[in-house]
Every structure is written in structure tokens, then in C-alpha cells.
C-alpha positions in Angstrom: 110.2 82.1 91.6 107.4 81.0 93.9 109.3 81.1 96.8 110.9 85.1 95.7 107.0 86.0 95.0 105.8 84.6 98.4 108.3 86.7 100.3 107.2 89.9 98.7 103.7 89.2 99.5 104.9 88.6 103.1 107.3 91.4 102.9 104.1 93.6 102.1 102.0 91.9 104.8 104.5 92.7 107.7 104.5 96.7 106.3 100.5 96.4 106.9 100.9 94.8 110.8 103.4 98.0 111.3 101.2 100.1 109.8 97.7 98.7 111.6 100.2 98.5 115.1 100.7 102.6 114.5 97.1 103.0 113.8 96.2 102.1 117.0 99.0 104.1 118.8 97.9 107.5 116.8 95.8 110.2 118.9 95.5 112.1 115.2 92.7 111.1 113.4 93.7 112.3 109.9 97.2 109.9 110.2 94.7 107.5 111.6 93.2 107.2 108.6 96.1 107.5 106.7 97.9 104.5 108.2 95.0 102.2 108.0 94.7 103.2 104.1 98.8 102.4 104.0 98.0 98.9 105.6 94.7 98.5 103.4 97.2 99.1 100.1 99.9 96.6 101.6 97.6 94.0 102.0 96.3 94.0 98.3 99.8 94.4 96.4 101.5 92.9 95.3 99.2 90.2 95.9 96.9 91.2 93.9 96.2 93.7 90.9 96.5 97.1 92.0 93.3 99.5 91.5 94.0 102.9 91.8 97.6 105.3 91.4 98.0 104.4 95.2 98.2 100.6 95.0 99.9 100.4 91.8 103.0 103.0 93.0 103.2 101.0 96.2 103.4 97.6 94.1 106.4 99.3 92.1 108.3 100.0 95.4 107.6 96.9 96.7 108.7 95.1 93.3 111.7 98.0 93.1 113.2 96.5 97.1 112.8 93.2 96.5 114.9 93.5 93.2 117.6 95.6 94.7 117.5 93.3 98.1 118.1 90.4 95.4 120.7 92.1 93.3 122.1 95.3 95.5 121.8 96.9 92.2 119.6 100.3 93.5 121.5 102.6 90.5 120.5 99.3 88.0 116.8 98.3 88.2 115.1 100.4 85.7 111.2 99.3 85.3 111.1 100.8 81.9 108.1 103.3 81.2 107.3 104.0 84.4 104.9 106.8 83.1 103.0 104.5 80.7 102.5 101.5 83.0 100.8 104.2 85.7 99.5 106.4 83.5 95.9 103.6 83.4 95.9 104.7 87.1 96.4 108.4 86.6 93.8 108.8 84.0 91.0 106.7 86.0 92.1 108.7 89.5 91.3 111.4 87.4 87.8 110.4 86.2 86.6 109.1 89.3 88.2 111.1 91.9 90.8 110.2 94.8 90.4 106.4 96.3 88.4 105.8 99.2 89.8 103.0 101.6 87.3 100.2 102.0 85.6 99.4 105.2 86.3 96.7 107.1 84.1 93.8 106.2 83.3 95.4 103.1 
């Protein structure tokens, strides 16, 4: 199990490089930002706990391709309640307003 739970944090960690490498290479600011927020998320989750609605959806895809990779079963992995496991996120996204990427060095 430690050696499946390492690959998805490295798993995750590659999609941040790719994301950071595309960062670099993008003249538009806005998908700029957007890319560096993608490779912020990847590098916390699934890691780590997820904060926001951002973090924890991306933690569910990442947990939803590593079970499929694992089984081939994409029509069979069901993560139950879907809804009530994000809805945490949902509600405090809604009382605090939309997520702010961090610095760097913050």
C-alpha cells in the first residue's frame, strides 16, 4: 500500500512539472496563472489534505486513475457519495469566496 500511495504522490508531482514547464512557455497571462494554480493543486494532493473544492476534486481524479490504472475497471470505481464528501468544500468555497493560489515562499 505504501509503494501504490507513493506512486500517486509522484504521479501528481510529474502533472505539476508539466504544468510549471507550460507556465513558462505561455505568452497569456490569465492561463499563466491558471497553470501555476494547476501545479500549486498537484503538489498538495493527494499528498496532503485538500483545502478548497479545487484540491479536493483534483484528489478524486487522481485517486479515480490510479484505481482504474490498477484495476482497468473505469465503468466499476464508484467513490460513493461523491456530493457529500465535497459538499465541506462547496459550502466553505461558498463562505469565503473562490481560492487564491499561494505565493511562492509563502
Amino acid at each position: 500500500m505504501d509503494h501504490s500511495c507513493r506512486r500517486g504522490i509522484l504521479f501528481a508531482e510529474r502533472h505539476a512539472d508539466l504544468a510549471e514547464k507550460m507556465a513558462r512557455e505561455e505568452t497569456g497571462e490569465a492561463r499563466r496563472r491558471e497553470l501555476l494554480r494547476i501545479a500549486e493543486v498537484c503538489r498538495r494532493v493527494p499528498a496532503r489534505a485538500p483545502r478548497d473544492l479545487w484540491e479536493a476534486l483534483q484528489m478524486y481524479w487522481f485517486v479515480h486513475l490510479g484505481t482504474i490504472t490498477e484495476l482497468n475497471g473505469w465503468d466499476a470505481m464508484n467513490p460513493g457519495r461523491l456530493d457529500q464528501h465535497l459538499l465541506p468544500f462547496y459550502e466553505k468555497g461558498i463562505r469565503t469566496g473562490p481560492s487564491r493560489p499561494s505565493r511562492p515562499g509563502s
